[in-house]
C-alpha positions in Angstrom: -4.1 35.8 -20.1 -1.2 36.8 -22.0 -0.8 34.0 -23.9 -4.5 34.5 -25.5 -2.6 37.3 -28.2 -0.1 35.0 -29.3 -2.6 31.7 -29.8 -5.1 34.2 -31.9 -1.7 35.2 -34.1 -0.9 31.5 -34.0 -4.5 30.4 -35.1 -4.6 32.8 -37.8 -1.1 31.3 -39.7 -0.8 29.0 -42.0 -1.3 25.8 -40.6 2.0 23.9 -39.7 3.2 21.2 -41.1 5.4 19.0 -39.5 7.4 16.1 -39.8 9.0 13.2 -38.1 12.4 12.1 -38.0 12.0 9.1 -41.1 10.3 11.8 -43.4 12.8 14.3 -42.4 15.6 12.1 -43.3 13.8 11.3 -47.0 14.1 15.2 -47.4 17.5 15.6 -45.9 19.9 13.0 -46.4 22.0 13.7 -43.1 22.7 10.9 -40.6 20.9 11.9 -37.4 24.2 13.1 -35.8 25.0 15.5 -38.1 21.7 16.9 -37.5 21.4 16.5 -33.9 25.1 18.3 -34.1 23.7 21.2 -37.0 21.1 22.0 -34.3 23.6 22.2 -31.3 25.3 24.8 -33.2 22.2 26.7 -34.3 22.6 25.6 -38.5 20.0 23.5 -38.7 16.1 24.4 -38.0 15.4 23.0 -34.3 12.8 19.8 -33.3 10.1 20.4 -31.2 8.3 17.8 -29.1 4.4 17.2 -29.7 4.3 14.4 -26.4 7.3 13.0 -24.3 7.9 10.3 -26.9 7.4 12.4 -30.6 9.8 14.9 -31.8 9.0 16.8 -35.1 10.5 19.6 -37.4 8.4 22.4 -38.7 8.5 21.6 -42.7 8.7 25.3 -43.5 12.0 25.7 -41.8 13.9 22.4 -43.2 12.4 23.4 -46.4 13.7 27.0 -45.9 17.0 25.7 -44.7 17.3 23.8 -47.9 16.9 26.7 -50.3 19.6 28.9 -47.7 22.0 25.9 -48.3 21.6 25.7 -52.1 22.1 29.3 -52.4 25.3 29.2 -50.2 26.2 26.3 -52.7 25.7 27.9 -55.8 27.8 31.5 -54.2 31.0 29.0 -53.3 30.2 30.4 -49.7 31.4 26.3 -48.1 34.6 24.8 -49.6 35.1 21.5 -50.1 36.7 18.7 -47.8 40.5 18.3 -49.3 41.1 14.8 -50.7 42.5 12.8 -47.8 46.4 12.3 -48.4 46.1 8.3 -49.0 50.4 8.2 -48.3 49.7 8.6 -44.9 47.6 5.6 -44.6 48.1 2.7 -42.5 46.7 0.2 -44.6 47.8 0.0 -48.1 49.4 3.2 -48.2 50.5 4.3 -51.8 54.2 4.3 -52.6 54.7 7.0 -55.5 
């Protein structure tokens, strides 16, 4: 029984609180493929199935993953997007 350690160290946390993919996106306002792809590369706390049919994400983690991001925000650690060029536009391009 080596598992038995491991489900006495897991009994004796916090209990975990999960949640499902509507609540998650109330929390986070991602669409689900910039999620699904933030988890692909390892930036965004992975889901865990519960049955076949239910996937959920530890609370703790997203909420955790939220503070890491706001204090990567507030250091200028992720630049901004640059302003699309709109003269190189297809429709309506801008003459100047």
């Amino acid at each position: 029984m080596s598992g038995a350690p491991a489900l006495r160290a897991v009994e004796s946390a916090q209990p975990l609180r999960t949640v499902r993919r509507a609540e998650l996106r109330r929390i986070v306002p991602l669409a689900d493929t910039t999620i699904y792809e933030l988890e692909q590369r390892g930036d965004f706390p992975r889901r865990f199935n519960l049955t076949a049919r239910c996937v959920v994400w530890d609370l703790a983690e997203v909420e955790a993953w939220l503070v890491a991001r706001r204090h990567a925000s507030d250091a200028a650690q992720f630049s901004r997007a640059p302003a699309p060029d709109v003269r190189k536009r297809r429709t309506r391009p801008v003459s100047r």
